[in-house]
C-alpha positions as CSV (number, residue, x, y, z in Angstrom):
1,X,-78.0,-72.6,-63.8
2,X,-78.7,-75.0,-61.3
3,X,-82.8,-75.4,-60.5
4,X,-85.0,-77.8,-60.5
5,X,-87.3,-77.1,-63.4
6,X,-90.5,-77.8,-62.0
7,X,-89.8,-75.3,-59.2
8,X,-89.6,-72.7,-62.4
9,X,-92.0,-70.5,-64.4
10,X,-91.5,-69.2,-68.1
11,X,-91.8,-66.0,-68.1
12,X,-92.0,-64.0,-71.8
13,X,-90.1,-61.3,-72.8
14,X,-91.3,-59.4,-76.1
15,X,-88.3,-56.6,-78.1
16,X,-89.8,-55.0,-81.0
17,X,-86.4,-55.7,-82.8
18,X,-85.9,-58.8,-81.3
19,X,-89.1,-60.6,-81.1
20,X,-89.9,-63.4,-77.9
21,X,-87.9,-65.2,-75.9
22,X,-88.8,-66.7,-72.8
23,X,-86.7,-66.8,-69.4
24,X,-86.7,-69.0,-66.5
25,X,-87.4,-67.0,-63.4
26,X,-88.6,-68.8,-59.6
27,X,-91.9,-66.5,-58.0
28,X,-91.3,-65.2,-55.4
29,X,-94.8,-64.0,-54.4
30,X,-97.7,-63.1,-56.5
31,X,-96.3,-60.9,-59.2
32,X,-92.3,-60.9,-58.4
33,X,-90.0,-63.2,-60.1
34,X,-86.0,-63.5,-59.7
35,X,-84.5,-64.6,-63.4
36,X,-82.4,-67.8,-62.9
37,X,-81.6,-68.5,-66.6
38,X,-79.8,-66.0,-69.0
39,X,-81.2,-64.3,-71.8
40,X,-79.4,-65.0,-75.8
41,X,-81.6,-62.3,-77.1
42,X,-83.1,-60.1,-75.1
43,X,-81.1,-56.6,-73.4
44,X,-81.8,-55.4,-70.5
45,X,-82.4,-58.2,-67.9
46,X,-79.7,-60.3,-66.3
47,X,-79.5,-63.8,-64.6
48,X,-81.1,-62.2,-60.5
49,X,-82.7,-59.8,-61.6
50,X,-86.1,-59.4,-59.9
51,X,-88.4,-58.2,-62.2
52,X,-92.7,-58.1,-62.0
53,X,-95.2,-60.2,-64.7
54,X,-98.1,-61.0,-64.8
55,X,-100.3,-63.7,-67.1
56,X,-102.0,-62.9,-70.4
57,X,-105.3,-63.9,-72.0
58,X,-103.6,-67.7,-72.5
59,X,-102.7,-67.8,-69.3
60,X,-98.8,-66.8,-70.3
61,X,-96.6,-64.7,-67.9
62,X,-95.7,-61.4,-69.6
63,X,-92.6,-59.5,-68.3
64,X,-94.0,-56.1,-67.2
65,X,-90.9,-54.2,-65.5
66,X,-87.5,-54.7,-63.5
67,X,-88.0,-54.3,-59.9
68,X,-84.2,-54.9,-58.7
69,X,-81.4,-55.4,-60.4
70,X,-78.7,-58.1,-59.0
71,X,-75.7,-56.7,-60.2
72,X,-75.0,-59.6,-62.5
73,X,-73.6,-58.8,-66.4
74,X,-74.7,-60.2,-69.2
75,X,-72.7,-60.9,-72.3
76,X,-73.0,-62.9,-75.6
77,X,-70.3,-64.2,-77.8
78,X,-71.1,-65.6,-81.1
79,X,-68.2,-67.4,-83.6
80,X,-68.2,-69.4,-86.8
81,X,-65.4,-70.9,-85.3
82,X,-67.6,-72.5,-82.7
83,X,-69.9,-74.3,-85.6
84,X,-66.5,-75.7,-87.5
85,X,-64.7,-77.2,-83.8
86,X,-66.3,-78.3,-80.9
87,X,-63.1,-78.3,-79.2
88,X,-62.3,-75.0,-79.3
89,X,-66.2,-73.9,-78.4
90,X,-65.4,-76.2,-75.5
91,X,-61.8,-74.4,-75.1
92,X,-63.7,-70.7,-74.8
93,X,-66.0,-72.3,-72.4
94,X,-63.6,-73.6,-69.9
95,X,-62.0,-70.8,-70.0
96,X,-64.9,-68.3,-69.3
97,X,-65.7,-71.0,-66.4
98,X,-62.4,-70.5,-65.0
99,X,-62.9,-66.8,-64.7
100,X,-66.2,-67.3,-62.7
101,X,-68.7,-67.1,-65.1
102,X,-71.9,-69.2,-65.7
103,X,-72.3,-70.0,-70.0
104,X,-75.3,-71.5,-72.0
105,X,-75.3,-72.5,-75.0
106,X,-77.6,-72.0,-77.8
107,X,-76.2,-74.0,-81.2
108,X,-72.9,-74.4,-81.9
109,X,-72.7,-70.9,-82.5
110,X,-74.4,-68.9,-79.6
111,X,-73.1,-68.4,-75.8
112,X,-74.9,-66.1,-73.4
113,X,-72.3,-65.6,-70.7
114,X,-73.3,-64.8,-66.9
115,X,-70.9,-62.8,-65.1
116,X,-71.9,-62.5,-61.2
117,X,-71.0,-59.4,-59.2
118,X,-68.3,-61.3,-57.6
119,X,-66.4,-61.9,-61.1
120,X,-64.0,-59.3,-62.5
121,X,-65.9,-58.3,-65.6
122,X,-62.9,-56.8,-66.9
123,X,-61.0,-60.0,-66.9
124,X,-63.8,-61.7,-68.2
125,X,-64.3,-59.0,-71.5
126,X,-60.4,-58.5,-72.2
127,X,-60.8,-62.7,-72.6
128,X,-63.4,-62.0,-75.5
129,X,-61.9,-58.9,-76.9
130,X,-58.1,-60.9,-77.0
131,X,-59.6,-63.6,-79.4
132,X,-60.4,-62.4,-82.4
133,X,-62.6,-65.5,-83.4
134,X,-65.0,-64.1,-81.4
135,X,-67.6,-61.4,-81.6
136,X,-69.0,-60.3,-78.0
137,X,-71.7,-58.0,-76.8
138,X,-73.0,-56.4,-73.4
139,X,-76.3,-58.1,-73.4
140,X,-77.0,-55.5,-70.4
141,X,-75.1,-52.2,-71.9
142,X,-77.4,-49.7,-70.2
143,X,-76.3,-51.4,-66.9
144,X,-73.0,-50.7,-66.9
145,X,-72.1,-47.9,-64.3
146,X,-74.9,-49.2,-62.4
């Protein structure tokens, strides 16, 4: 994503199963924030979404609930193959670029894939699903039919 960083706030995001992970999000008044960077590990919250926190004993903003969604997907795709050739990892991720979507990268192993509401998810998913070096997963699944 393209911000500048000191015009962003960490916001913290807790999963029982998953533990912490914190998210960039811009405020957009006292206790709303849009999500401008996209989650590896947590489900539920995508890159727009505008969601409400508010700070904790240290001072820390703690996700509380999602306001609005944007209509964005997330995904994840994972591969060994990644770790053992940074070409191909680079290969996967022009080609995910070229169907619209916005990648990070966490490791060589890791991609958390944004796919915009303007982006043909499908194309985007039969992609992951024809390469069978990579495992993929809705990062968002409950979202779906939304």
């Amino acid at each position: 994503m393209q911000h500048n960083r000191q015009s962003l706030e960490k916001v913290q995001f807790y999963d029982p199963d998953v533990g912490y992970e914190n998210l960039w999000a811009t405020r957009m008044n006292d206790r709303r924030y849009r999500i401008e960077s996209i989650p590896f590990f947590i489900y539920g919250i995508s890159v727009g979404d505008v969601i409400t926190a508010t700070p904790d004993k240290e001072g820390r903003l703690q996700f509380r609930r999602v306001v609005k969604r944007s209509g964005h997907r997330t995904l994840r795709a994972r591969s060994d193959s990644f770790v053992r050739s940074a070409v191909y990892r680079k290969k996967v991720i022009g080609a995910l670029k070229k169907l619209g979507s916005e990648i990070e990268v966490l490791g060589p192993r890791l991609l958390a894939i944004d796919v915009s509401p303007a982006v043909d998810l499908e194309a985007v998913t039969d992609f992951l699903t024809n390469d069978s070096n990579v495992s993929w997963e809705y990062g968002h699944p409950e979202n779906l039919n939304d």
